[in-house]
PAVEX-7508 format. One record per residue (C-alpha): residue number from 0; x, y negated, z negated. Coordinates in nm, 4 decimals, always signed. Layout:
! residues N
   pos          X          Y          Z
   NUM          X          Y          Z
...
END
This chain:
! residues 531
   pos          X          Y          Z
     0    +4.6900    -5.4747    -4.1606
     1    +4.3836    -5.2295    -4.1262
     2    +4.1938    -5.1137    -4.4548
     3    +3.9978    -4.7888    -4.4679
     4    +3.6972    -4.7841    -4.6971
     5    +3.6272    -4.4955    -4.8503
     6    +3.3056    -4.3331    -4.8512
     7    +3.0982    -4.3659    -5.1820
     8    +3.0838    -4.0313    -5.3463
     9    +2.7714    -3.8809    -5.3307
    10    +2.5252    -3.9804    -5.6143
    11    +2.4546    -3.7030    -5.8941
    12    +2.1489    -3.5607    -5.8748
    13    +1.8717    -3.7066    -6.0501
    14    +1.8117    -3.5578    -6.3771
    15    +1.4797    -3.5002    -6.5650
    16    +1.4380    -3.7641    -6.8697
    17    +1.5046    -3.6964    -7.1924
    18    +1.2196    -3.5624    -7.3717
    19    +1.1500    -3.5074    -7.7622
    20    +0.9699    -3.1313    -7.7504
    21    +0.7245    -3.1995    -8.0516
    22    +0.6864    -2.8125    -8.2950
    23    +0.3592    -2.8861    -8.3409
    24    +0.0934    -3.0816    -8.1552
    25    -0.3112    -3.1064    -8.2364
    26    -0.3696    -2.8843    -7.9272
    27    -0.1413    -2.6413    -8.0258
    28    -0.3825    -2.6080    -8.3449
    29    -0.6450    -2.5400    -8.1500
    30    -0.5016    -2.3077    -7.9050
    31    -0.3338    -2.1299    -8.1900
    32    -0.7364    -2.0223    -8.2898
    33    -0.8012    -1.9435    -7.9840
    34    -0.5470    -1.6821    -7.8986
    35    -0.5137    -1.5520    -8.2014
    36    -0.8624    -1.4223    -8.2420
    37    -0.8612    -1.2950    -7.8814
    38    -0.5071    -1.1051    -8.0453
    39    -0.7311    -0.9583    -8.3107
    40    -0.9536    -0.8752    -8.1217
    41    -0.7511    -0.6713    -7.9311
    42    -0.6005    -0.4803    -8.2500
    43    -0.8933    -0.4449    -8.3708
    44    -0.9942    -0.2223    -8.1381
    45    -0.7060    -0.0128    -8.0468
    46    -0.6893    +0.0437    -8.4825
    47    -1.0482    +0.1800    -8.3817
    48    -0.9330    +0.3809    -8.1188
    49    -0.6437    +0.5204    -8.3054
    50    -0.8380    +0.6516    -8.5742
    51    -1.1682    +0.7428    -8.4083
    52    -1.0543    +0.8964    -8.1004
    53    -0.6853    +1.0245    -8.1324
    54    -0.7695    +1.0906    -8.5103
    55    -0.4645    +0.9838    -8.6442
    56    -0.4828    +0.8841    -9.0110
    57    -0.5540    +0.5706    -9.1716
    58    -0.2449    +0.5676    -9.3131
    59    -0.0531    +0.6178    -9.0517
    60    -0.2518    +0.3667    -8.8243
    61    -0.1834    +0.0739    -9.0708
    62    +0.1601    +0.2217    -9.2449
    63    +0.3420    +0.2532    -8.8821
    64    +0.1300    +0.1835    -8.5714
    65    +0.0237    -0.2178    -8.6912
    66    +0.3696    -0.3124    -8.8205
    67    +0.5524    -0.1540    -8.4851
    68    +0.3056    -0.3664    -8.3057
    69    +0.4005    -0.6694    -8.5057
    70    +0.7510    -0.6570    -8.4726
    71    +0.7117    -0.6578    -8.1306
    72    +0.4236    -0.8968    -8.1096
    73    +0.7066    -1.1436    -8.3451
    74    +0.9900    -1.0917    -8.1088
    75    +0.8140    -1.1657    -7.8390
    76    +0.6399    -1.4950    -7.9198
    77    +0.9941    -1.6139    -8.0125
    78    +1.1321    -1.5640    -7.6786
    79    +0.8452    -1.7080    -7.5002
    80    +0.8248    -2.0387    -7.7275
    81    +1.2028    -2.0573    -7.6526
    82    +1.1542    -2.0074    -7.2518
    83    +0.8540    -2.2951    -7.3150
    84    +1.0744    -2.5332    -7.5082
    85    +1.3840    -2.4949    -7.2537
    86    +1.1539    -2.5446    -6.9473
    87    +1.0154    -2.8869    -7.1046
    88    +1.3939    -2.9759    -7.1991
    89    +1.4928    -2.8993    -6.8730
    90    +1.1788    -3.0650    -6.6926
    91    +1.1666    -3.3667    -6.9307
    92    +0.8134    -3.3509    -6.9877
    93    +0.6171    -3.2832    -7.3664
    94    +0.3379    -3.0581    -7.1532
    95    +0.4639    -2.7318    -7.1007
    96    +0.2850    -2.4430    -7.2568
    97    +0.3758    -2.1085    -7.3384
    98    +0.2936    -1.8109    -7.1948
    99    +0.0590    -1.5964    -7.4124
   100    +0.1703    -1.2463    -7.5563
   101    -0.0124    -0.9574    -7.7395
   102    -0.1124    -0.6050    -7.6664
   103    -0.2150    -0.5152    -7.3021
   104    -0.5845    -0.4685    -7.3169
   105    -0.6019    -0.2223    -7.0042
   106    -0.2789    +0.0239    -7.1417
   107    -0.4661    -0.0118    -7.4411
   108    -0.8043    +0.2159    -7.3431
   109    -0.5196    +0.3895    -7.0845
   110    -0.2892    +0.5163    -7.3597
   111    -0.5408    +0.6385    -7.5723
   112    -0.8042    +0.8017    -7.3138
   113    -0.5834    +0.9443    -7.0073
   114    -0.2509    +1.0281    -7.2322
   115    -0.3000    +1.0727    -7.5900
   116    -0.6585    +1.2036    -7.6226
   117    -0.6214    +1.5094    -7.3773
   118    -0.2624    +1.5905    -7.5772
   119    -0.5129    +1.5853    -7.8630
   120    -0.8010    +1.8371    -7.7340
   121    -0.5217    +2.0807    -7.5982
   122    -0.3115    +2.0657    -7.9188
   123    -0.5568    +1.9701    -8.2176
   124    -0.2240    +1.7888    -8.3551
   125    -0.3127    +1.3958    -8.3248
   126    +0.0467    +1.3642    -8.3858
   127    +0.1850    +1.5229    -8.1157
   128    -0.0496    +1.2825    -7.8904
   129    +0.1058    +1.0109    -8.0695
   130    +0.4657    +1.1441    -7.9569
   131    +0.3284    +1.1335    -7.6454
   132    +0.1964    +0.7998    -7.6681
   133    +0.5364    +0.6607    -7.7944
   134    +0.7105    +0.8106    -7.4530
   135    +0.4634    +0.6887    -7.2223
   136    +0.4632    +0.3257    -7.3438
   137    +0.8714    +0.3720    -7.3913
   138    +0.8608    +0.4618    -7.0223
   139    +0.6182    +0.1890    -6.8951
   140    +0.8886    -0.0955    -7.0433
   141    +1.1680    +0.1066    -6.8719
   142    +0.9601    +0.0642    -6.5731
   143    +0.9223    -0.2775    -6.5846
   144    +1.2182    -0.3755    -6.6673
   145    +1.3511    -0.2305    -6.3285
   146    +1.0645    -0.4022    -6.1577
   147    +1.2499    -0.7545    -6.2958
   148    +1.5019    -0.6901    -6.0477
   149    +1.2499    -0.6754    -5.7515
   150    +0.9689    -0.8876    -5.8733
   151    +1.0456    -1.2072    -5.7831
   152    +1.1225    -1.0953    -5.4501
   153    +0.7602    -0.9469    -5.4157
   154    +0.6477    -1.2705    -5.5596
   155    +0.8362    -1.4581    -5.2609
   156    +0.6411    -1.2563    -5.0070
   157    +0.3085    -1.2453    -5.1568
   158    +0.0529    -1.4872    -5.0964
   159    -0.0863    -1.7069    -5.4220
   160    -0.4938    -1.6065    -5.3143
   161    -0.3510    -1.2728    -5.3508
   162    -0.1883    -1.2636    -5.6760
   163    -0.4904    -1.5271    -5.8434
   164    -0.7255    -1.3297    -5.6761
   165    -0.6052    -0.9859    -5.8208
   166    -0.6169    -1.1579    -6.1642
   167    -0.9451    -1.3044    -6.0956
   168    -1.0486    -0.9599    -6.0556
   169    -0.9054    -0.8227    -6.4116
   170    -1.0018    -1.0889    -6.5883
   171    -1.3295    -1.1123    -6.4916
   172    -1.4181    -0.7361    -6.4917
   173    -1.1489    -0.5959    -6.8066
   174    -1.1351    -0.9458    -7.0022
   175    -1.5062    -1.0839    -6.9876
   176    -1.7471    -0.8250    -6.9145
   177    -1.7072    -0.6065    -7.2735
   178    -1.6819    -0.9068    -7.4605
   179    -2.0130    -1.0514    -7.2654
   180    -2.1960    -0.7030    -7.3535
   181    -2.1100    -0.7209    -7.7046
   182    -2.2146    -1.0809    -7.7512
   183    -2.5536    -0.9835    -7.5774
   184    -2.5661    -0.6996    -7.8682
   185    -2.5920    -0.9580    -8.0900
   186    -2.7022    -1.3134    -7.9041
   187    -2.7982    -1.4572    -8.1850
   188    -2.4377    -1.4828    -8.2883
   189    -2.2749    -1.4549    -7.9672
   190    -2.4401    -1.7462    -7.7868
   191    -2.4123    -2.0256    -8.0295
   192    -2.0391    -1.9557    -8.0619
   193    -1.9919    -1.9294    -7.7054
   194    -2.1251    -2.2748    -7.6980
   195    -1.9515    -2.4394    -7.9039
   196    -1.6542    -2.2607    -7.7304
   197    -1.7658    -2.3651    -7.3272
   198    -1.8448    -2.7589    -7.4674
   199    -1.5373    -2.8169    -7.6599
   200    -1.2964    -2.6383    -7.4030
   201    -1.4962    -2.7800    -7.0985
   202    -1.5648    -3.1190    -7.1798
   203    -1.3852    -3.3626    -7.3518
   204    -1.6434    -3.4112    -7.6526
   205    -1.4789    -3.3287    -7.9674
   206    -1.6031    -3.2207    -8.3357
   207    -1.5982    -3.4424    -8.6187
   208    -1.2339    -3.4702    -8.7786
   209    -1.1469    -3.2851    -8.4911
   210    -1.1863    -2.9626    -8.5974
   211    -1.0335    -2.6916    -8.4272
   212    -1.2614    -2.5539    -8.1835
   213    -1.1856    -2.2157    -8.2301
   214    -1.1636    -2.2329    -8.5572
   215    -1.5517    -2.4113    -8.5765
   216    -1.7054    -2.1448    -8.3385
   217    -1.5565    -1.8461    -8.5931
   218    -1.6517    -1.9805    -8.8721
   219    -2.0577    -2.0261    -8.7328
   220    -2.0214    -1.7013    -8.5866
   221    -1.9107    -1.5626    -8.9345
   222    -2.1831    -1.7414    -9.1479
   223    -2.4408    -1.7073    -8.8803
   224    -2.3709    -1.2885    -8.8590
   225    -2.3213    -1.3097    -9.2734
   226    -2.6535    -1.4735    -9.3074
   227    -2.8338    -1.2680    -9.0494
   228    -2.7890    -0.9204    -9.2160
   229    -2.5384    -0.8222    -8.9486
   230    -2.2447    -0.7430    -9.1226
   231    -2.2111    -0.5246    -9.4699
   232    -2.1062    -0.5460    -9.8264
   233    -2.0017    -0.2410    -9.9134
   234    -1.7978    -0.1818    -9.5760
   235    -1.5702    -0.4958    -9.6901
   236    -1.5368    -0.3530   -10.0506
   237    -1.4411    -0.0244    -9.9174
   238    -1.1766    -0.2028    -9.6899
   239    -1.0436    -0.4139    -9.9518
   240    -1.0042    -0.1006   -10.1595
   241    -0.8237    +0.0176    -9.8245
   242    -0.5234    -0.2157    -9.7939
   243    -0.2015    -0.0520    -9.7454
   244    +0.1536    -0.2800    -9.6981
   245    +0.3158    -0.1380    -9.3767
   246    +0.6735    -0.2113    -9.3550
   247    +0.8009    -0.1627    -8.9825
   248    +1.0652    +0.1847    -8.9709
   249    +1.2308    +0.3053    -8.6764
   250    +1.0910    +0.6589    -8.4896
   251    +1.3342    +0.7715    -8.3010
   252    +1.2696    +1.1243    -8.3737
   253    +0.8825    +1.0559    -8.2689
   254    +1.0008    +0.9013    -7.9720
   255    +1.2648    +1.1625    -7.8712
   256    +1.0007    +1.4411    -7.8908
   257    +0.7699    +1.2742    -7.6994
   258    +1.0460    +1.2144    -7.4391
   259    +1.1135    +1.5845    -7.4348
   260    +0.7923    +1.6903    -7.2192
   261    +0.8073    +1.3330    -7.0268
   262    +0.7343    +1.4956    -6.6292
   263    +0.3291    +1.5211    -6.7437
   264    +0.3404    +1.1486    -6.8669
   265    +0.4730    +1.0350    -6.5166
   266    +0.2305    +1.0394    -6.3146
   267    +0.0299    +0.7729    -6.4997
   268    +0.3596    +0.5817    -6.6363
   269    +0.4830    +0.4972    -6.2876
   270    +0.1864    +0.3413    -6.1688
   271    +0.1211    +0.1559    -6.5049
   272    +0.4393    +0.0436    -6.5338
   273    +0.4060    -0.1225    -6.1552
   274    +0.1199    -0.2339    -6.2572
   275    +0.2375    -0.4253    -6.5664
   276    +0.5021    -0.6010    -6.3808
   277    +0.2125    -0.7206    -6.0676
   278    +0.0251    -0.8333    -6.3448
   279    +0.2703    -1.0083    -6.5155
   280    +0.3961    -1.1413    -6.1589
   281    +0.0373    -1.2920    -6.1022
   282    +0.0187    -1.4413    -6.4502
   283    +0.3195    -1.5783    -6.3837
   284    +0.2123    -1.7180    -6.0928
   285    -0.1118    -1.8015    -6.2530
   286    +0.1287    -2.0267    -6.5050
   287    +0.2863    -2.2068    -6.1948
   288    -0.0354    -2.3352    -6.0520
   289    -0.1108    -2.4809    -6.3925
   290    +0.2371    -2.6680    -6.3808
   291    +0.4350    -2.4432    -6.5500
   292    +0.6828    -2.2455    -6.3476
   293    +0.8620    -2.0074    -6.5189
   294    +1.1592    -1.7440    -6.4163
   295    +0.9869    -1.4066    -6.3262
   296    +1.3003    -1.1942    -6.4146
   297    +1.2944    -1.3151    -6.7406
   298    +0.9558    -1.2509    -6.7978
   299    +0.9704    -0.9291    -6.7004
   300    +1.2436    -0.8246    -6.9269
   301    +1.1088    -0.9521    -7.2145
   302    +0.7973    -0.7312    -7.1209
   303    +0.9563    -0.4512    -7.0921
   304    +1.1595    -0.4839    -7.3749
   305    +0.8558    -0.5268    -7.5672
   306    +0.7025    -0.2316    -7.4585
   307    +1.0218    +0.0119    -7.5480
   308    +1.1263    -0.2150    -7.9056
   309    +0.7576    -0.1336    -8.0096
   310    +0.7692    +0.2412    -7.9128
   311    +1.0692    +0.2756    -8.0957
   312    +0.8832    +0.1712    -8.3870
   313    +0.6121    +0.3400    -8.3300
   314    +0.3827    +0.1859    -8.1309
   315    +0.1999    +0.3578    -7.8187
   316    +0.0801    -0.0143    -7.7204
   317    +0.2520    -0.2328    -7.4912
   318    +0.2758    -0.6229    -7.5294
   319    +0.2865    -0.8066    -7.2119
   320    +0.2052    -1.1897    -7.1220
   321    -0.1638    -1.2236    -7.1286
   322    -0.3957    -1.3355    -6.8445
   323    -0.5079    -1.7021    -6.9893
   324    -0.2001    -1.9035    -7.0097
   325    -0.3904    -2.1985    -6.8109
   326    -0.7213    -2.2031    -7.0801
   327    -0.4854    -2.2833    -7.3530
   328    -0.2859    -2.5065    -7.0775
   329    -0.6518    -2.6862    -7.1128
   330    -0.7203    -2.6225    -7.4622
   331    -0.3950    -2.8469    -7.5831
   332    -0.1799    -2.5396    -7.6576
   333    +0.2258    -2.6210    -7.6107
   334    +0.5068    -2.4287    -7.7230
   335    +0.4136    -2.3250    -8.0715
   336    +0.1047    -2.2013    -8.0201
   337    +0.1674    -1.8499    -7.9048
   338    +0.4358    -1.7938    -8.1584
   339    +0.2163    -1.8898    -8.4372
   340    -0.0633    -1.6554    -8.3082
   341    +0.2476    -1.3629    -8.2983
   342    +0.3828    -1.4317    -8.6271
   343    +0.0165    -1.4188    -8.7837
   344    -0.1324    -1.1221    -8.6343
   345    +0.1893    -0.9822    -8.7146
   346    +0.1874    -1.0463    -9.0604
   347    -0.1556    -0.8927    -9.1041
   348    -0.0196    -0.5636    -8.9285
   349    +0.2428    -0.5432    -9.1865
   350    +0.0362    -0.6062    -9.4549
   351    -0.2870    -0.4180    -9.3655
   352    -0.5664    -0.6404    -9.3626
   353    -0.7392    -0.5379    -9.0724
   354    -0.9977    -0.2864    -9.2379
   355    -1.0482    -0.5897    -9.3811
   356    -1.0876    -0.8509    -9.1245
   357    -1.2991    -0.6212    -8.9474
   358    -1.5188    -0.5524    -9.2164
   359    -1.5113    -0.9587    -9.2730
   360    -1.5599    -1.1178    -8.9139
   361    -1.8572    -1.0013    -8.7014
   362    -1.7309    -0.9035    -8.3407
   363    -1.9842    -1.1041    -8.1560
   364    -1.8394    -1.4112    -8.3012
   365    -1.4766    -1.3326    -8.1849
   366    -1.5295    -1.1826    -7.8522
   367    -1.6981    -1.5328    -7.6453
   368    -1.2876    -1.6504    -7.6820
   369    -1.2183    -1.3610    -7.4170
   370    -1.5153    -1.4665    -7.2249
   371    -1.4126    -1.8107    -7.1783
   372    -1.0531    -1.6770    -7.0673
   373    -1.2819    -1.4570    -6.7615
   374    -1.4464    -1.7748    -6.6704
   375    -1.1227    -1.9974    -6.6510
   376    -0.8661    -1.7807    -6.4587
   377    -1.1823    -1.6294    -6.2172
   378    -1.2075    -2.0647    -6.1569
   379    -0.8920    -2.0874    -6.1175
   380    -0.8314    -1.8236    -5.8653
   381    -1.0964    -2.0611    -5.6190
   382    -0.9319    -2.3795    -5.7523
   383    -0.5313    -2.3195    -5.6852
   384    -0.5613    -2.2204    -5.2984
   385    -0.6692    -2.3665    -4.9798
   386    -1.0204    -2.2985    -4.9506
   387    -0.9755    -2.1288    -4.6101
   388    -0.8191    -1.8442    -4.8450
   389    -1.1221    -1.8340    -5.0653
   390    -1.2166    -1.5037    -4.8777
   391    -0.8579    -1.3821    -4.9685
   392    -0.9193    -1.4158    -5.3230
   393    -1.2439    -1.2488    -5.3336
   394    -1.0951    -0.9696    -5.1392
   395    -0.8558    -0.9202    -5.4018
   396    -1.0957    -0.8931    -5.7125
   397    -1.2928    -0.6101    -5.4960
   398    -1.0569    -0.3690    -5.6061
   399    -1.0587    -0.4332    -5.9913
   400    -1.4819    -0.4446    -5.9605
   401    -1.4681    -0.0568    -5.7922
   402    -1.2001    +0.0167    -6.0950
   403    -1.4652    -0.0977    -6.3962
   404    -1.7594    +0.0295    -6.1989
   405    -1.6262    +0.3744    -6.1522
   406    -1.5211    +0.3762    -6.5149
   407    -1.8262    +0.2746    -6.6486
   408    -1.9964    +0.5943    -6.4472
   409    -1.7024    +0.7779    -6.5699
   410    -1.8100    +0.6837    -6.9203
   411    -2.1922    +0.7144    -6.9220
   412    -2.1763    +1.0814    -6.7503
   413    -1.8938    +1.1402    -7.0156
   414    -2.1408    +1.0324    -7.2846
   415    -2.4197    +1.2739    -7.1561
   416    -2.1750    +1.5767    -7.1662
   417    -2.0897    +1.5772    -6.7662
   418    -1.8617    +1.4497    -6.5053
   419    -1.8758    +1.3239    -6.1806
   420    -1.7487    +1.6386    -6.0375
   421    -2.0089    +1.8711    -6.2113
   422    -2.2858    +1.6081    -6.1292
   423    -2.1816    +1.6368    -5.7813
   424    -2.1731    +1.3405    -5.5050
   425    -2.4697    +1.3961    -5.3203
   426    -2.6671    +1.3550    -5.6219
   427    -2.4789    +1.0818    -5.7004
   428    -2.5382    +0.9045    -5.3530
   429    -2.9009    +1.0086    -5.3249
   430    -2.9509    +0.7907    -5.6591
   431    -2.7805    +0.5322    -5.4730
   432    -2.4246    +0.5557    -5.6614
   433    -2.1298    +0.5662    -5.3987
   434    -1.8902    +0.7079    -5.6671
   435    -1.6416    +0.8255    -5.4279
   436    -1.5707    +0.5344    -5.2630
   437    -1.5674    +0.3262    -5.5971
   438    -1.3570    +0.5755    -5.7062
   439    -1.1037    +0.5249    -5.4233
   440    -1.0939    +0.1597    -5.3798
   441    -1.0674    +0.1097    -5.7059
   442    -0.7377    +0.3637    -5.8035
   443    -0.4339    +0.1673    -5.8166
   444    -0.6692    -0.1387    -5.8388
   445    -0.3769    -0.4446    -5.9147
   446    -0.1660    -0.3234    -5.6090
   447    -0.4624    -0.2706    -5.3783
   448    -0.5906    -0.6470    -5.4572
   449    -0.2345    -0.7525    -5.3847
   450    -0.2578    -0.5450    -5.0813
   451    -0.6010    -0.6169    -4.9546
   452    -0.5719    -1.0321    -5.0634
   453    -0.2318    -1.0442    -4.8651
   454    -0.3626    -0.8873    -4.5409
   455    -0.6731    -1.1331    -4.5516
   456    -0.4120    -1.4323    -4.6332
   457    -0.2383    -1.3227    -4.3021
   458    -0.5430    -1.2776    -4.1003
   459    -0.7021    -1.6230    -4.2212
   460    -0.3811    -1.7888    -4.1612
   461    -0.3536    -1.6086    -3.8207
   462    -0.0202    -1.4446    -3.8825
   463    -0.1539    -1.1140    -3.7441
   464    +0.1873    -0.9469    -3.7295
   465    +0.2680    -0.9918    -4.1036
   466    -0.0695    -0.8296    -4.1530
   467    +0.0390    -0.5704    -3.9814
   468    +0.3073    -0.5258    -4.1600
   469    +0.0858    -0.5963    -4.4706
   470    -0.1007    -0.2524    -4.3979
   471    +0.1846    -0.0586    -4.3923
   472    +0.2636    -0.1014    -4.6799
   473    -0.1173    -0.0569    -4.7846
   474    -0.0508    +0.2739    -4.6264
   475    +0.2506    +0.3816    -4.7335
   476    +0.1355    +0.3382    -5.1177
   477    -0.1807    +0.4999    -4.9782
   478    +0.0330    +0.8133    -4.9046
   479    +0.2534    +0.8256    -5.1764
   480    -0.0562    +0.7743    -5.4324
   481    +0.0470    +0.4771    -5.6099
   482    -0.2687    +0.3403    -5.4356
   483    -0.6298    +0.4869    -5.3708
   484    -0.5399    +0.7983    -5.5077
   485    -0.5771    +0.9740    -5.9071
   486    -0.1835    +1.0232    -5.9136
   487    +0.1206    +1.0053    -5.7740
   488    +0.2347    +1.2752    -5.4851
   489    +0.2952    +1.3180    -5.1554
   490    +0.0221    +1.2760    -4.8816
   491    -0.1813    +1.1608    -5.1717
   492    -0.4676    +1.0297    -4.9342
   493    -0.3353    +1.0537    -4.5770
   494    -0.7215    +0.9072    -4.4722
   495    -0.6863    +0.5856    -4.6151
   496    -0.3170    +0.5934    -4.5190
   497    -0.4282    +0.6259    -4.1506
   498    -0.6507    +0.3813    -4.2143
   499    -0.4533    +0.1097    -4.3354
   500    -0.2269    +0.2035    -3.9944
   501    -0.5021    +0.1641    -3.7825
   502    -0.5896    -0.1540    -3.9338
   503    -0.2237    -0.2666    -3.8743
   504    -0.2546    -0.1838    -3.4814
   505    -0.5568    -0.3736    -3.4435
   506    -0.3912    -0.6995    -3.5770
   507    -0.1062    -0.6065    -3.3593
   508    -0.3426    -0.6157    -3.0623
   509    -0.4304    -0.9198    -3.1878
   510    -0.1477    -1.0821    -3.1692
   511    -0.1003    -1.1044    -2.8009
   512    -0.4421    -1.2224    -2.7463
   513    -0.5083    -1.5623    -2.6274
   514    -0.5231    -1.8149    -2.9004
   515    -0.3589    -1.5997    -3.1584
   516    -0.0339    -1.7666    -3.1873
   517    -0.1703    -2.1163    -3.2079
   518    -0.0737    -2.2408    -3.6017
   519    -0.3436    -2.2651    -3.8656
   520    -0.3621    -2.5904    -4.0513
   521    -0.3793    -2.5034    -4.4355
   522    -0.5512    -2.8489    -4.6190
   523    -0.3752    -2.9040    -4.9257
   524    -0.6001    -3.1769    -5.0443
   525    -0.8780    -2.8435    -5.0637
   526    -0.6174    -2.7493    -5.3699
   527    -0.8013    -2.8771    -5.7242
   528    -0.5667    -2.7034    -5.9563
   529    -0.1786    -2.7379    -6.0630
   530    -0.2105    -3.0946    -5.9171
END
C-alpha cells in the first residue's frame, strides 16, 4: 500500500515581537522642549503679523485666531502620536518617533503678505482680509487632501536626493537663516544657547541630572537676555494686564464669505496647496530614512484636514508635519513628544498668554532650536543617499536659495518704498543682482527642486530616457505656471517650457550613444543615515 505525504502548509509569516510602547520616555522630555519652543516660535510671530500687518485686533487675534490654531494644533498631535504608537506596535520596536506638527512657517508669511494684506490696502477692512485668509487656507487643505490620493504615487517615482534635497533647501534657507539673523542681533544671547543646543544634541555629553537640553539652553537664554538689559519690564506688565481666555467657536459665516470671491485666491491656493503635500511627501520621506516609514495617504489627510478644521474656526494658518522629524529622532523624542508640544501651545492659545510669553522670553534664546533643525535635515539630505547623488541633492536646494534670495530683494526694495519693477533690471544687473533669473528659478521653488533633483538623479544614474521624461514634466508645469512662473495660466513661461524640452532631447540623444546604456553601480555602503 502507497502513502502520500502531504505537503507542510506553508509557515505564517513572521511577525514583529511584542513590544511595550512606553507614554513617556526621558527623550521624549527633551524633545518635547525642543519642539515646542520652535512651535512658539512660530505663533509668536504670525500673532505679530496678525496684528501689525493685517491690523486685526488684539482681541480678535487671541479671542479667535490662537484658540482655532489650537484646536487644530490638539487634533493633530493626537493623530500623529496614534500613527507613531501603531507603527511601533506593528514594527515591534520602542524607537519610533512621531512626526512633528504645528503651523506651516512658509503659508505663514504667504497668507498674510500675498493674500490677506493686499485685501487689506484695497478694502481698509482687516476683516474682510481675514475672510479671505480663512478661504485660502480652507482651500489649501482641500487641496491636499486630493493630493493624498496621488502622493504616494509621486513618491514611488521620485528619487530620495530629490525629495531630501528639496527639503535641504527649505530648511536651510526658510527654517535656519531668520532664526541665524536674529541670534546674530543679539549674539550675546544667541550663541551661548546655540551651544548648549549643538553639544547636547550632537554629542552624547549630557547636563547634570540630566536636564533637558532644551529646557537648559531657554532658561540661559532667558536669564542671560533678562540680565543683559535686553528685554523690558513694563512690556511684560502691559501683557500681563493683556490676557484674554479664548475659547475656540466655529466661523462658518467668516469662512463662507471668504469662499464667496474664492477665483482671486486661486491662483496662489493651487500652487500652495501642491506645495504642502511635496513638502509633506519629502518629510515623509525624510522620516523613512531615519527608520520611520510612515503611510503618505494618511499623512496627507490629516494635513489637510488640519488646514480646513482650523479655518473653520478661524484660523488663516495651516498646520502641516514639520521639517525636523529626524533631530528629535536624535534628540530621544518618541511618541509623546509631539502631542505634548500640541496640547501645550494649545493651551496657551486658548488661554492668551502669548503677549505674555513674548514679553517674557527673549527671541534670540528661542530661535537657535530652528537653527539646529537647518543644520540636521541640510546633513541629512548628504547622509541618506549614495554619494554619486550628492550633486542631485544640491541641485534640488538651488531652487529654494533663488526663492529666499529674490524675497529678500523683494523685501529690502519694499522697505525703501520701490519694487523691482520700478527699480528696473538693468539697474539691478549693473549692481550685479540677477533678479530675474532668481526670480524665475526660484517660483514654484518645492516642485522645481523635485524637478531639477530628479532629472540630475536620472542623469547621474545614466537613465537618460527617464530624464527625458523628467523634463517634460519640468516643462509642462513650466507652461501651465505651477513652476517658474508668478501664477497659474496658460503658456505661463513657454521659454523655460522650451527649455526644459530641449533639455529632454538632448538626454534622448544621449541615450543611443555608446556607453549610455551600460548600468550604474549605486554604493549603498556610501549611505550613513537610516542605517
Amino acid at each position: 500500500m502507497s502513502t502520500t505525504t502531504e505537503p507542510a502548509p506553508p509557515a505564517d509569516p513572521p511577525s514583529a515581537p511584542s513590544v511595550t510602547v512606553p507614554w513617556w520616555t526621558r527623550g521624549d522630555t527633551n524633545a518635547f522642549f525642543g519642539l515646542g519652543f520652535n512651535i512658539l516660535v512660530n505663533v509668536l510671530t504670525l500673532t505679530g503679523l496678525m496684528i501689525g500687518v493685517v491690523k486685526l485686533s488684539p482681541g480678535d487675534v487671541l479671542g479667535t485666531v490662537l484658540p482655532a490654531l489650537g484646536v487644530a494644533l490638539i487634533l493633530g498631535n493626537v493623530y500623529y502620536t496614534f500613527l507613531a504608537r501603531r507603527l511601533a506596535r506593528r514594527e515591534g520596536r520602542d524607537d519610533v518617533t512621531a512626526l512633528p506638527y504645528g503651523p506651516s512657517v512658509p503659508h505663514m508669511f504667504i497668507v498674510v503678505f500675498v493674500v490677506m494684506l493686499p485685501v487689506y490696502l484695497a478694502t481698509d477692512d482687516a476683516m474682510q482680509a481675514w475672510e479671505a485668509g480663512l478661504a485660502w487656507a480652507f482651500m489649501i487643505g482641500v487641496i491636499v487632501m486630493i493630493g493624498a490620493f496621488v502622493g504616494p504615487y509621486v513618491r514611488k517615482i521620485t528619487p530620495r536626493a530629490a525629495m531630501l534635497g528639496t527639503l535641504a533647501g527649505i530648511s536651510i534657507t526658510f527654517i535656519a537663516m531668520r532664526p541665524a539673523a536674529q541670534m546674530w542681533e543679539a549674539a550675546w544671547i544667541g550663541l551661548p544657547v546655540l551651544a548648549i543646543i549643538l553639544i547636547g544634541f550632537f554629542t552624547d555629553v549630557r547636563l547634570p541630572g540630566n536636564i533637558p537640553v532644551g529646557l537648559a539652553a531657554l532658561l540661559v537664554g532667558t536669564a542671560i537676555g533678562w540680565i543683559g538689559g535686553f528685554m523690558s519690564v513694563p512690556d511684560l506688565t502691559q501683557a500681563v494686564s493683556d490676557i484674554a481666555v479664548g475659547i475656540p467657536d466655529q466661523r462658518f459665516d467668516m469662512l463662507f464669505s471668504g469662499l464667496s470671491d474664492l477665483a482671486p485666491l486661486l491662483g496662489t491656493a493651487i500652487p500652495l496647496g501642491v506645495y504642502n503635500f511635496t513638502e509633506a511627501m519629502s518629510n515623509v520621506e525624510s522620516a523613512a530614512a531615519a527608520g520611520d516609514n510612515y503611510n503618505l495617504r494618511s499623512v496627507l489627510l490629516a494635513d489637510g484636514a488640519g488646514a480646513c478644521i482650523g479655518a473653520a474656526f478661524g484660523s488663516p494658518f495651516p498646520p502641516a508635519v514639520y521639517i525636523g522629524h529626524p533631530g528629535w529622532k536624535d534628540a530621544g523624542g518618541r511618541s509623546s513628544y509631539s502631542l505634548a508640544s500640541g496640547v501645550a501651545i494649545g493651551v496657551l492659545c486658548f488661554v492668551g498668554l502669548f503677549g505674555v510669553l513674548e514679553a517674557l522670553l527673549p527671541v534670540p534664546a528661542i530661535v537657535p532650536i530652528l537653527l539646529y533643525i537647518g543644520l540636521l535635515i541640510g546633513a541629512q539630505a548628504f547622509q541618506a543617499v549614495p554619494r554619486i547623488h550628492a550633486v542631485a541633492v544640491v541641485a534640488a536646494i538651488l531652487p529654494n536659495l533663488a526663492q529666499w534670495g529674490s524675497g529678500m530683494i523683494d523685501n529690502a526694495l519694499s522697505a525703501a518704498g520701490t519694487t523691482a519693477s520700478q527699480v528696473g533690471d538693468d539697474a539691478l544687473n549693473n549692481a550685479g543682482v540677477v533678479y530675474e533669473g532668481l526670480r524665475t528659478l526660484g517660483e514654484g521653488a518645492v516642485l522645481v527642486g523635485l524637478v531639477l533633483g530628479a532629472i540630475v538623479t536620472f542623469i547621474v544614474d545614466k537613465k537618460f530616457h527617464i530624464a527625458a521624461i523628467a523634463c517634460g514634466v519640468g516643462a509642462v508645469l513650466s507652461f501651465i505656471g505651477l513652476i517658474h512662473a508668478p501664477e497659474v495660466s496658460w503658456a505661463a513661461n513657454p521659454e523655460v517650457a522650451l527649455g526644459y524640452l530641449l533639455f529632454g532631447i538632448v538626454c534622448i540623444a544621449y541615450w543611443f550613444l555608446p556607453g549610455a546604456r551600460t548600468p550604474v553601480t549605486v554604493d549603498e555602503a556610501d549611505v550613513v543615515a537610516g542605517h
